[in-house]
TIPALUM-589592 format. One record per atom (N, C-alpha, C): residue number from 0; residue in one letter; atom name; z, x, y. Coordinates in steps of 0.001 Angstrom, whole numbers, plus 500000, padded with zeros to 6 digits. Example, Ala and Ser with C-alpha at 12.3 -4.5 7.8 and 13.67 -1.06 7.14 Angstrom:
% residues 2
+-----+------+------+--------+--------+--------+
:  nr : rest : atom :     pz :     px :     py :
+-----+------+------+--------+--------+--------+
:   0 :    A :    N : 507800 : 513190 : 494310 :
:   0 :    A :   CA : 507800 : 512300 : 495500 :
:   0 :    A :    C : 507800 : 513200 : 496700 :
:   1 :    S :    N : 507080 : 512850 : 497750 :
:   1 :    S :   CA : 507140 : 513670 : 498940 :
:   1 :    S :    C : 507870 : 512900 : 500030 :
+-----+------+------+--------+--------+--------+
***
This chain:
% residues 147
+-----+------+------+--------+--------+--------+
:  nr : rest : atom :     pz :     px :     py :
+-----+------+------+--------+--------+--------+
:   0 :    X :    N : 619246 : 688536 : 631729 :
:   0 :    X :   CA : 618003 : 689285 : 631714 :
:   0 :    X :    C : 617111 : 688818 : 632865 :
:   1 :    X :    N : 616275 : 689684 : 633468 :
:   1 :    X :   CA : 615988 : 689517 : 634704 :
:   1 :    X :    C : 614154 : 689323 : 634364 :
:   2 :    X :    N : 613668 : 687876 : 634609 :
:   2 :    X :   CA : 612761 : 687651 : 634330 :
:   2 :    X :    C : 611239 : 688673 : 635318 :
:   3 :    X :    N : 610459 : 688636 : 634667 :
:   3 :    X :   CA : 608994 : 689313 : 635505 :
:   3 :    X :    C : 608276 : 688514 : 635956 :
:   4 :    X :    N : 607043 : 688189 : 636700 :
:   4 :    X :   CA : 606194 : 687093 : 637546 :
:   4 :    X :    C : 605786 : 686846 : 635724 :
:   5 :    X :    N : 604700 : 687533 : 635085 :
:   5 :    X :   CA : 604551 : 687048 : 633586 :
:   5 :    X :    C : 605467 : 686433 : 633180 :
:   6 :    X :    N : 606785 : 686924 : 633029 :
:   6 :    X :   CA : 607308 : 686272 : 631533 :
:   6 :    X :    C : 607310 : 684882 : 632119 :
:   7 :    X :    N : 607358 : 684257 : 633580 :
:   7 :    X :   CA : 607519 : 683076 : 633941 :
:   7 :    X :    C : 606566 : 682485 : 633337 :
:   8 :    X :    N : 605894 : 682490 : 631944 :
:   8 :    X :   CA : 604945 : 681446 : 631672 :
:   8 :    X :    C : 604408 : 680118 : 632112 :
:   9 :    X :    N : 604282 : 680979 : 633644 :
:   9 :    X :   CA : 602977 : 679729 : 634172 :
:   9 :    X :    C : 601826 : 680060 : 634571 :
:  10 :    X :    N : 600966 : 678893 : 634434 :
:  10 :    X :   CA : 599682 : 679360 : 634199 :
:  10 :    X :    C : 598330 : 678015 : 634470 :
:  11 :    X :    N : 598076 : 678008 : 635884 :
:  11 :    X :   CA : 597815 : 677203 : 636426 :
:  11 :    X :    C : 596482 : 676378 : 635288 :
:  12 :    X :    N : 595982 : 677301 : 635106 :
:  12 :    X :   CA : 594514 : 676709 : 634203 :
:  12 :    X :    C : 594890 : 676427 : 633055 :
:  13 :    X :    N : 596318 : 675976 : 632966 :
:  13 :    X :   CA : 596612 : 675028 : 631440 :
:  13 :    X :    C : 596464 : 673578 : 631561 :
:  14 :    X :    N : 596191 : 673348 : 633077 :
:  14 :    X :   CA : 596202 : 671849 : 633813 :
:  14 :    X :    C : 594837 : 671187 : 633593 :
:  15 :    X :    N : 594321 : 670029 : 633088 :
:  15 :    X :   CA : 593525 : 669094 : 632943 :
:  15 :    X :    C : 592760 : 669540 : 634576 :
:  16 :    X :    N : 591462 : 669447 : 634566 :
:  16 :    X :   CA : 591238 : 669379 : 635979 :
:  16 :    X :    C : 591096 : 668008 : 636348 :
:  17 :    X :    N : 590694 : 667042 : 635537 :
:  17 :    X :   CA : 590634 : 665720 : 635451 :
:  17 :    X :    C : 591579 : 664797 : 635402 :
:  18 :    X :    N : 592703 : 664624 : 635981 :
:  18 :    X :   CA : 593892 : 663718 : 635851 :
:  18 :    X :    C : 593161 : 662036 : 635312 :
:  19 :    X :    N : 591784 : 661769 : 636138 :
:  19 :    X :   CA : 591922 : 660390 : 635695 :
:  19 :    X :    C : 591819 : 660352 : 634205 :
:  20 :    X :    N : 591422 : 661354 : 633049 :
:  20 :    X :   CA : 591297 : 661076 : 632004 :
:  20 :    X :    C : 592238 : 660622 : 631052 :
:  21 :    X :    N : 593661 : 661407 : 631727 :
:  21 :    X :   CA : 595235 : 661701 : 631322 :
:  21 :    X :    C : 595590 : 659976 : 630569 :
:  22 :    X :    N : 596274 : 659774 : 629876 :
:  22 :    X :   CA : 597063 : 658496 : 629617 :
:  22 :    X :    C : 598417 : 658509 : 630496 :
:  23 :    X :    N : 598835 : 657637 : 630741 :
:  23 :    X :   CA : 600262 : 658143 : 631131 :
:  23 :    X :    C : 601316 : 658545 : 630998 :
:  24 :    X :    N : 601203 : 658588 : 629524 :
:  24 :    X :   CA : 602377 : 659339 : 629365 :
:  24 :    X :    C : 602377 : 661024 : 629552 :
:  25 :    X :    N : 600515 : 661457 : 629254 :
:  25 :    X :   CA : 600180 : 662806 : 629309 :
:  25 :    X :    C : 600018 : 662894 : 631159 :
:  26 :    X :    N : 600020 : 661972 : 631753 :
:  26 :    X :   CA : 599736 : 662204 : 633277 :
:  26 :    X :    C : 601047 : 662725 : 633287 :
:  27 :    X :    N : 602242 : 661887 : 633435 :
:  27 :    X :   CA : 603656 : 662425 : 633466 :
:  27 :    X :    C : 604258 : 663406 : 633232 :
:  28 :    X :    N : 603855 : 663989 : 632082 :
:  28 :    X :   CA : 604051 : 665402 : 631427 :
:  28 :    X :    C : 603391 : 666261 : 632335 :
:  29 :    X :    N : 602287 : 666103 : 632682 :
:  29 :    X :   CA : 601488 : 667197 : 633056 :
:  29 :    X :    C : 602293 : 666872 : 634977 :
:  30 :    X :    N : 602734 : 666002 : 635338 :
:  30 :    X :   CA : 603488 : 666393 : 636904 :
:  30 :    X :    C : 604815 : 666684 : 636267 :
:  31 :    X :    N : 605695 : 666544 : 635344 :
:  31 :    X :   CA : 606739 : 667290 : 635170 :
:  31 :    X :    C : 606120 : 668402 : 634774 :
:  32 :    X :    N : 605577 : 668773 : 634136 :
:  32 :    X :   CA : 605174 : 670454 : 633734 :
:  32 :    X :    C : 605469 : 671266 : 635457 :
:  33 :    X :    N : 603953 : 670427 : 636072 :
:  33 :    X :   CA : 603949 : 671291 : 637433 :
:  33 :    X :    C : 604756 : 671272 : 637933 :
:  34 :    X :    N : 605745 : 670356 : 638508 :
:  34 :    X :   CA : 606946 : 670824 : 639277 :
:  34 :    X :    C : 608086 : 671828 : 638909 :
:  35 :    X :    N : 608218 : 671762 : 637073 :
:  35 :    X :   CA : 609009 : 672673 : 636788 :
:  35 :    X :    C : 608312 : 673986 : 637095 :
:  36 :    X :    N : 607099 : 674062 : 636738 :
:  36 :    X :   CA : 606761 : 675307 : 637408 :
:  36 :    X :    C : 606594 : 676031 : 638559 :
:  37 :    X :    N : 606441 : 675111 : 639633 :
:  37 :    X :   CA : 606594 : 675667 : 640941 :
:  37 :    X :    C : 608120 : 675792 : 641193 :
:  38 :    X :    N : 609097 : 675261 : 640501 :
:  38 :    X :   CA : 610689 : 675887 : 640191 :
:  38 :    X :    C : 611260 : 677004 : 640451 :
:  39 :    X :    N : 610181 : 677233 : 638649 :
:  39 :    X :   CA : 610463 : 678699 : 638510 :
:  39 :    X :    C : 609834 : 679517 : 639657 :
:  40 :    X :    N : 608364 : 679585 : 639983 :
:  40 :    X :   CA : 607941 : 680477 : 641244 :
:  40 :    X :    C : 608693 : 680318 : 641920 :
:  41 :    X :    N : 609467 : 679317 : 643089 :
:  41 :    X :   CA : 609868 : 679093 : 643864 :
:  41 :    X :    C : 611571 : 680323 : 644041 :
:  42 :    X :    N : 612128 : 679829 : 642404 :
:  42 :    X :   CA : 613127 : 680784 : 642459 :
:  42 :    X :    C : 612865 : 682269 : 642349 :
:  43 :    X :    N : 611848 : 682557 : 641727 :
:  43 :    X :   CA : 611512 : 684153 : 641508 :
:  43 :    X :    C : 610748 : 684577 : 643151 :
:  44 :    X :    N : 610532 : 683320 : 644188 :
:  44 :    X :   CA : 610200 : 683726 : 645171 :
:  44 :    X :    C : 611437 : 683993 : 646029 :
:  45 :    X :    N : 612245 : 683353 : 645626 :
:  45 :    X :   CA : 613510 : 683510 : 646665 :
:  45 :    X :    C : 614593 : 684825 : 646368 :
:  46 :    X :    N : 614462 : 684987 : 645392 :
:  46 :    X :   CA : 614662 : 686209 : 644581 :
:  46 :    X :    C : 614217 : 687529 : 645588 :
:  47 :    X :    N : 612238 : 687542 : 645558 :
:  47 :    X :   CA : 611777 : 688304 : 645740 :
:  47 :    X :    C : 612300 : 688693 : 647628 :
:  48 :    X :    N : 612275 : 686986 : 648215 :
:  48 :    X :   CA : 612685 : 687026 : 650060 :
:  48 :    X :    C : 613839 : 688115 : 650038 :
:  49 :    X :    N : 614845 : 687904 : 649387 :
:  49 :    X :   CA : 616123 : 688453 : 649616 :
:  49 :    X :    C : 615844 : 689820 : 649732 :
:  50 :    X :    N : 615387 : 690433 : 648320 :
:  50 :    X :   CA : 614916 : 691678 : 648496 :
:  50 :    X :    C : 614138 : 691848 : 649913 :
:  51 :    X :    N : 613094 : 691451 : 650414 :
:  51 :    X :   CA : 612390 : 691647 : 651458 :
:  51 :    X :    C : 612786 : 691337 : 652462 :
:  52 :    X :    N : 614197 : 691175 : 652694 :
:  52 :    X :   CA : 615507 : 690556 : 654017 :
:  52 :    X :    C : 616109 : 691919 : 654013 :
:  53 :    X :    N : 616530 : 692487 : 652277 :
:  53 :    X :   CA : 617376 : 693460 : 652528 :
:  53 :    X :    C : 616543 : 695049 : 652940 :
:  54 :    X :    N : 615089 : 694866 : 652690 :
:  54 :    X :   CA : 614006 : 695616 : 652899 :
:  54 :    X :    C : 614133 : 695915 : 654600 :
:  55 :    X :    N : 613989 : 694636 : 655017 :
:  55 :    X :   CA : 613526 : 694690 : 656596 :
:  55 :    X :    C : 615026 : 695081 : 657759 :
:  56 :    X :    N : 616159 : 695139 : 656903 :
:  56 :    X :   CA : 616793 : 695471 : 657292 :
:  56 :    X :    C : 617401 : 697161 : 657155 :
:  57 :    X :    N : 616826 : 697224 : 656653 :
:  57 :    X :   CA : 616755 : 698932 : 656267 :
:  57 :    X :    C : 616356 : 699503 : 657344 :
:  58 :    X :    N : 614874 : 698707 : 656933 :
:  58 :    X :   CA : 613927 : 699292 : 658052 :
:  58 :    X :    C : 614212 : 699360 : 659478 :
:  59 :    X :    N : 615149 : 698481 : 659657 :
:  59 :    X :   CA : 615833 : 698342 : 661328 :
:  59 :    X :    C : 616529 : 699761 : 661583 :
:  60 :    X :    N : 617280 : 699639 : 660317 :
:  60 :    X :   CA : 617858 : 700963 : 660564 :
:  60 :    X :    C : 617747 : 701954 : 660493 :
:  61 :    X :    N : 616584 : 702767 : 659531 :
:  61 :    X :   CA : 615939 : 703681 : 660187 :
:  61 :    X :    C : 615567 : 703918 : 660909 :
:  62 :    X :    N : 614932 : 703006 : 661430 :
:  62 :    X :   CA : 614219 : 703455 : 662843 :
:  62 :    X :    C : 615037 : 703033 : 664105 :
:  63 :    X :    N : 616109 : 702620 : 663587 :
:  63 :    X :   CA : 617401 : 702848 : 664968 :
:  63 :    X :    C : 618054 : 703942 : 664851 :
:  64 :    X :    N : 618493 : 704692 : 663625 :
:  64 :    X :   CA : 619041 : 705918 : 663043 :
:  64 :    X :    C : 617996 : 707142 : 664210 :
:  65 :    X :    N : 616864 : 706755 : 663781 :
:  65 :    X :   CA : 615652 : 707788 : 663880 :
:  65 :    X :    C : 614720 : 707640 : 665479 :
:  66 :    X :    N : 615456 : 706999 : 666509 :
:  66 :    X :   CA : 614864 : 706114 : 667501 :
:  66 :    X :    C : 613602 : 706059 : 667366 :
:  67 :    X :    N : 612587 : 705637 : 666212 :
:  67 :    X :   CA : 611501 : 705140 : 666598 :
:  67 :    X :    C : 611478 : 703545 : 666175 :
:  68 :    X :    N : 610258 : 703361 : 666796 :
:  68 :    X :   CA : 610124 : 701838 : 666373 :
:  68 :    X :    C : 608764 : 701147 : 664895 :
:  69 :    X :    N : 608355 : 702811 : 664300 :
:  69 :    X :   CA : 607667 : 702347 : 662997 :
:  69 :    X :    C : 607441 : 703119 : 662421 :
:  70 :    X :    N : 607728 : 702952 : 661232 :
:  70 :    X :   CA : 607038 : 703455 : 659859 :
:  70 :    X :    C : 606143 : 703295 : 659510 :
:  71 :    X :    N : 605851 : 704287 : 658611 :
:  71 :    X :   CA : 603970 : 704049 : 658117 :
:  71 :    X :    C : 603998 : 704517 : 656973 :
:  72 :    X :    N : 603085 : 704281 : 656328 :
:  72 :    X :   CA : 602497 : 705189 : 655249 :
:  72 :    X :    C : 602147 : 703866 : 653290 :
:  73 :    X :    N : 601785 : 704661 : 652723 :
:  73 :    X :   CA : 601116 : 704087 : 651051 :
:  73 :    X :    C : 601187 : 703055 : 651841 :
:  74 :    X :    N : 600046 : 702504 : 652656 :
:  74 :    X :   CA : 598882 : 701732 : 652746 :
:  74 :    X :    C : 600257 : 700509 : 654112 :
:  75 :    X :    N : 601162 : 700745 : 654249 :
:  75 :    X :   CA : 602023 : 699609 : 655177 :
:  75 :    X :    C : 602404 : 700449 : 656402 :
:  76 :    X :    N : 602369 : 699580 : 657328 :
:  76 :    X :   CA : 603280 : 699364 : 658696 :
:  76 :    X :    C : 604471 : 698869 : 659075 :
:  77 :    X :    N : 605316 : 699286 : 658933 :
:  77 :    X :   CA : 606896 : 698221 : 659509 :
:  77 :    X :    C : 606984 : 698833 : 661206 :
:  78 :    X :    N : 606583 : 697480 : 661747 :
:  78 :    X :   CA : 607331 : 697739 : 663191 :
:  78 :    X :    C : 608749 : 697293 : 663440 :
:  79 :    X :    N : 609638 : 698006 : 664304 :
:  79 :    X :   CA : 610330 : 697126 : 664873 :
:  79 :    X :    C : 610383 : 696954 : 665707 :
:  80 :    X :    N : 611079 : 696085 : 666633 :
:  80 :    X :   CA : 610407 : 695208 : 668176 :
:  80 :    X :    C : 611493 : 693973 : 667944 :
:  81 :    X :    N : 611908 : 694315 : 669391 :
:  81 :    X :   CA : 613009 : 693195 : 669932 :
:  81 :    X :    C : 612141 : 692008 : 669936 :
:  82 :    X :    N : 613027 : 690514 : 669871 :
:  82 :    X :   CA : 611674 : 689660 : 669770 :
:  82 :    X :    C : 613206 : 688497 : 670461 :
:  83 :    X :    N : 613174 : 687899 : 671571 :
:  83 :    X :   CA : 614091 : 686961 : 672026 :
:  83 :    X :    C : 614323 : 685414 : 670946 :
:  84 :    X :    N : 615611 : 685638 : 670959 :
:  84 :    X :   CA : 616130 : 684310 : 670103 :
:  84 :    X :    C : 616780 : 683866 : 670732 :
:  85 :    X :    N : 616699 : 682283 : 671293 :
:  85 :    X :   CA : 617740 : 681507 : 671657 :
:  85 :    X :    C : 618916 : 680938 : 671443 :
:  86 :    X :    N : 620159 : 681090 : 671927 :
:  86 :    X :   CA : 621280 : 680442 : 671961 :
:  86 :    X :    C : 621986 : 679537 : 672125 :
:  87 :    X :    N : 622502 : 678739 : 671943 :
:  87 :    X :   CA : 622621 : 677328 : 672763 :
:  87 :    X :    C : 624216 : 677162 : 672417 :
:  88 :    X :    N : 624781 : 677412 : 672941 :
:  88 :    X :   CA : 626318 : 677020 : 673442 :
:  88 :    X :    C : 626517 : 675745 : 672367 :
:  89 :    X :    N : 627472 : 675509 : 671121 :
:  89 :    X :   CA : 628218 : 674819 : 670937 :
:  89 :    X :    C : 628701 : 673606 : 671627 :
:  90 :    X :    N : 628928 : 673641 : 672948 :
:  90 :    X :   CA : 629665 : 672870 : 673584 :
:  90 :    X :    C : 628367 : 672437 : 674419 :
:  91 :    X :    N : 627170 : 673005 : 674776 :
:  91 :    X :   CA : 626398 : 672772 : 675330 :
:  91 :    X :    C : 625908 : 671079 : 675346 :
:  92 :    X :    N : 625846 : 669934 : 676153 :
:  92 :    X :   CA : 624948 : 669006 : 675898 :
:  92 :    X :    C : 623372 : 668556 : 675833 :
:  93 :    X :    N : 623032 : 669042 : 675054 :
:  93 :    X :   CA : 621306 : 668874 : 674678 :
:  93 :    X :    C : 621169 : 668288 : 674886 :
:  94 :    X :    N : 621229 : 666867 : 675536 :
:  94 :    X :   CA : 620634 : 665938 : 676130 :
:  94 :    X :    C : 620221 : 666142 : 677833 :
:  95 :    X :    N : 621289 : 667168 : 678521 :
:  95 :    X :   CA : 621047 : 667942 : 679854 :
:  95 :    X :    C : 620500 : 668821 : 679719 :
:  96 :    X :    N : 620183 : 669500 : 678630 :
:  96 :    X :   CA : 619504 : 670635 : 678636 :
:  96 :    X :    C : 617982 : 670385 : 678963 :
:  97 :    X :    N : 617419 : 669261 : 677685 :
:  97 :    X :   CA : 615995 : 668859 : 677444 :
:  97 :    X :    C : 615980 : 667954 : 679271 :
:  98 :    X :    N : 616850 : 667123 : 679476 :
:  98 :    X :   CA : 616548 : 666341 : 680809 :
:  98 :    X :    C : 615998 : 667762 : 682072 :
:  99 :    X :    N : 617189 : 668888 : 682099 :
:  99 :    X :   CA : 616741 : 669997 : 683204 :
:  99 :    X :    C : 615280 : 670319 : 682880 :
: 100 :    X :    N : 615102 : 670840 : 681369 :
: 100 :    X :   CA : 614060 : 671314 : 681496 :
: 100 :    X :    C : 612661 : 670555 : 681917 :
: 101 :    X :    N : 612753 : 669005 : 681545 :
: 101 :    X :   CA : 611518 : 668442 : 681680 :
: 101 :    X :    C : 611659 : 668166 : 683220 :
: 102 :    X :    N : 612790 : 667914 : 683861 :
: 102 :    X :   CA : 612634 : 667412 : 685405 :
: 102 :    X :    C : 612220 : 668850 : 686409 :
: 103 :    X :    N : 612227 : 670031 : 685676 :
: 103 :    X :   CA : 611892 : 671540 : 686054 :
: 103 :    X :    C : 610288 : 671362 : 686092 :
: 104 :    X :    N : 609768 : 671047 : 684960 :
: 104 :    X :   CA : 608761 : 671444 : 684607 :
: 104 :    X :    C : 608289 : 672000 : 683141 :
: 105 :    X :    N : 609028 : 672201 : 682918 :
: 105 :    X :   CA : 608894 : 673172 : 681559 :
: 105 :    X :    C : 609661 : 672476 : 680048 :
: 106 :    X :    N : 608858 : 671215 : 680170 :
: 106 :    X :   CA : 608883 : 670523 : 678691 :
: 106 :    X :    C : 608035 : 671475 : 677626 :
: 107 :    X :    N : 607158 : 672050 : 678094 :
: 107 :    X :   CA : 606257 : 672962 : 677302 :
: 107 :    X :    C : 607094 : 674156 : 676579 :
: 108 :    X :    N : 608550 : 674075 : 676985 :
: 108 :    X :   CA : 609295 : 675132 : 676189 :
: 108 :    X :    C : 609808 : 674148 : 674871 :
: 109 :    X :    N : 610039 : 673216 : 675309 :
: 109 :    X :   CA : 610788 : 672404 : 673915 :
: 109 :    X :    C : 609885 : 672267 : 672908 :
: 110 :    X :    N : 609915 : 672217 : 671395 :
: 110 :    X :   CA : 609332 : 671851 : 670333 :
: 110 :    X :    C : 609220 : 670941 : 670839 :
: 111 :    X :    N : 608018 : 669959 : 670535 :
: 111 :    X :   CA : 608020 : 668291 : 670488 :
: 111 :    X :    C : 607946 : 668003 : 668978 :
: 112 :    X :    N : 608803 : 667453 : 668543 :
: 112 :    X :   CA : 609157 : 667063 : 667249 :
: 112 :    X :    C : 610116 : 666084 : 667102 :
: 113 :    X :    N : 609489 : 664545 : 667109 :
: 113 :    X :   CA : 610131 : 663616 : 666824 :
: 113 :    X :    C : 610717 : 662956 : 665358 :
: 114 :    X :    N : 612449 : 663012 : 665292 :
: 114 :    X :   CA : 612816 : 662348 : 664070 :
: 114 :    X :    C : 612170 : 661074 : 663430 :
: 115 :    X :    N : 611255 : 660742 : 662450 :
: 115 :    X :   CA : 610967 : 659552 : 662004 :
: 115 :    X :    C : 611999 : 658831 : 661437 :
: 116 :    X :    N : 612202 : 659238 : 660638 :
: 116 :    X :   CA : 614042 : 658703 : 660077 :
: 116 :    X :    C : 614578 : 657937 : 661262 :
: 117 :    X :    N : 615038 : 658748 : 662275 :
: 117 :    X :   CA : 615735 : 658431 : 663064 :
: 117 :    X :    C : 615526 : 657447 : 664230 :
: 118 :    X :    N : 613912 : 657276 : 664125 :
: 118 :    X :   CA : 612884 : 656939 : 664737 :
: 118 :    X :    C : 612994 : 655296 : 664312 :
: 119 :    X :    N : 612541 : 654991 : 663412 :
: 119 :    X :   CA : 612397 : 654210 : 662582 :
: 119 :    X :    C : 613821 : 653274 : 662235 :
: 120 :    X :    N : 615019 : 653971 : 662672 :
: 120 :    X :   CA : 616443 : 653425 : 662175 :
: 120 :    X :    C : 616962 : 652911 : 663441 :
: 121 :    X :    N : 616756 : 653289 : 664603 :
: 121 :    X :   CA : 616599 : 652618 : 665747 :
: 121 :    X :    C : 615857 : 651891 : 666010 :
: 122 :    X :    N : 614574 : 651809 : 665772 :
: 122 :    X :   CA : 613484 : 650972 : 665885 :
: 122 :    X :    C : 613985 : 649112 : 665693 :
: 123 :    X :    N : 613939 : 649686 : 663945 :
: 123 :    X :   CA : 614770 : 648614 : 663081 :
: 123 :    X :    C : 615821 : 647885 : 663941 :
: 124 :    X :    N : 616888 : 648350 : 664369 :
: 124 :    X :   CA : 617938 : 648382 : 664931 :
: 124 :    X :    C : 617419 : 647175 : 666605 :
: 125 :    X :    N : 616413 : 647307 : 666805 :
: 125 :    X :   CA : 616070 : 646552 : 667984 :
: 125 :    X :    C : 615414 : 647637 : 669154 :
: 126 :    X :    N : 615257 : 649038 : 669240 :
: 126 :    X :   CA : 615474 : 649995 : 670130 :
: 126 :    X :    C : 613867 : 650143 : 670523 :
: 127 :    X :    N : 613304 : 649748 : 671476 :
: 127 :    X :   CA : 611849 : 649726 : 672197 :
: 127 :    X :    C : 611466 : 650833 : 671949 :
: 128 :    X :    N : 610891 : 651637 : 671212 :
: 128 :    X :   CA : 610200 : 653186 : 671417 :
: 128 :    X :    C : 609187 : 653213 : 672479 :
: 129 :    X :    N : 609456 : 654154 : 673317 :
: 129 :    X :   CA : 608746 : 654932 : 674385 :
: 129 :    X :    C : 606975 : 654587 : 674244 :
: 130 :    X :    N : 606932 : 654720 : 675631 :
: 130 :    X :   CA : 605288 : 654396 : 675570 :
: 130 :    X :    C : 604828 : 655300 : 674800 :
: 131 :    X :    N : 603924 : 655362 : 674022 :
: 131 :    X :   CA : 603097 : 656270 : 673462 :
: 131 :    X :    C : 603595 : 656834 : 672112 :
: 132 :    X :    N : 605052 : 655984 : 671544 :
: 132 :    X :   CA : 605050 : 657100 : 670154 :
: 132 :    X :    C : 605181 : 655308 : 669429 :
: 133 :    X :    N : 604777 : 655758 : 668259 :
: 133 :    X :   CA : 604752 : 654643 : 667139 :
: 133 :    X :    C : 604880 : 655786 : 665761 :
: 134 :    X :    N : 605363 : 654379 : 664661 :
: 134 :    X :   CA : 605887 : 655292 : 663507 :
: 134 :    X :    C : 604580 : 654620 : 662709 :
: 135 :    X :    N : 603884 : 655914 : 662297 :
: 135 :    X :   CA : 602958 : 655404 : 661554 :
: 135 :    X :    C : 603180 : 655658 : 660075 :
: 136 :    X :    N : 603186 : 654360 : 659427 :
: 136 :    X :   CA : 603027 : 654807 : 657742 :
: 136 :    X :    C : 602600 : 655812 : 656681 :
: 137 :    X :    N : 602500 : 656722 : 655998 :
: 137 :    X :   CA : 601590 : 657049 : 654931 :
: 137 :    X :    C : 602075 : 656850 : 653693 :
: 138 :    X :    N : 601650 : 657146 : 652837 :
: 138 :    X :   CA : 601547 : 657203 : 651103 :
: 138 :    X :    C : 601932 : 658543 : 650578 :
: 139 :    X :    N : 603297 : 658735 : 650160 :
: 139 :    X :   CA : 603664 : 660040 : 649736 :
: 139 :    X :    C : 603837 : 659903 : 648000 :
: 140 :    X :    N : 603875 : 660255 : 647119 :
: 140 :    X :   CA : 604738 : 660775 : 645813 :
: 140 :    X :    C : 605911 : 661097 : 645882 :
: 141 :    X :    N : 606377 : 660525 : 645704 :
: 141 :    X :   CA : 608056 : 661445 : 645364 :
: 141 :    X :    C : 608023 : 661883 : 644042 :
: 142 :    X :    N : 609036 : 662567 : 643439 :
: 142 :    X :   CA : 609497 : 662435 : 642341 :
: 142 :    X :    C : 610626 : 663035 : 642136 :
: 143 :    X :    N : 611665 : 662371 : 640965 :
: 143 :    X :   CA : 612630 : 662819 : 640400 :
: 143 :    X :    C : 612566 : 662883 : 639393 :
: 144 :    X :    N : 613304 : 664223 : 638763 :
: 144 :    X :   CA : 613362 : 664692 : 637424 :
: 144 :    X :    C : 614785 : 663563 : 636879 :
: 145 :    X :    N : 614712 : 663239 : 635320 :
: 145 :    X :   CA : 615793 : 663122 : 634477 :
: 145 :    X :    C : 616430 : 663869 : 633865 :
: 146 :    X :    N : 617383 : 664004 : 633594 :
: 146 :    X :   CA : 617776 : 665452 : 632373 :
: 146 :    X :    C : 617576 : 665364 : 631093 :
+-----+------+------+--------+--------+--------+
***
């Protein structure tokens, strides 16, 4: 049976707004509650993407069927529009790639997004990190469920 956004009985204002009042065992309950519930949204959201993957692909094809590039109408717009995606060769070495581009000029094309993990496991390891990057600490939550 194929659940509705309702029947997912969640319901944010069942939550204490006050956690410090909680005991702990009711603090606990109340972060397992929430995570199971962002679960369920999460799956009835992924649910909903697919549909809206198999939506937008329709839409490609009408308006490749129909050579235009949009639809309209009850209150939406679907454009379509070529939009460039990059490729990168399998065999390619990314380490010549990022070296061409920055000795070019055009580091400003690469994400800058450094692995901390990876960062940090070399570090450990003895490995000098580069002027200017350091791994800075924070304070996260984790959590794992039991069954």
């Amino acid at each position: 049976m194929t659940e509705t956004l309702l029947e997912l009985d969640v319901n944010p204002d069942t939550y204490p707004t006050d956690f410090t009042i909680l005991n702990q065992g009711q603090f606990l309950s109340a972060f397992k509650q929430c995570i199971d519930d962002i679960d369920k949204i999460n799956a009835f959201a992924k649910r909903l993407s697919g549909i809206k993957q198999s939506l937008q692909q329709e839409a490609i094809k009408r308006c490749n069927s129909e050579e235009i590039t949009k639809l309209a109408g009850d209150g939406i717009t679907i454009t379509v529009k070529e939009m460039p995606v990059v490729k990168l060769d399998p065999e390619t070495d990314w380490s010549s790639v990022l070296t061409k581009l920055c000795e070019d000029g055009y580091a400003h094309m690469v994400q800058r997004r450094l692995s901390a993990a990876k960062l940090r496991e070399e570090s450990d390891a003895g490995y000098r990190l580069p002027e200017g990057v350091t791994i800075e600490e924070i304070q996260v939550a984790n959590h794992r469920r039991s069954s």
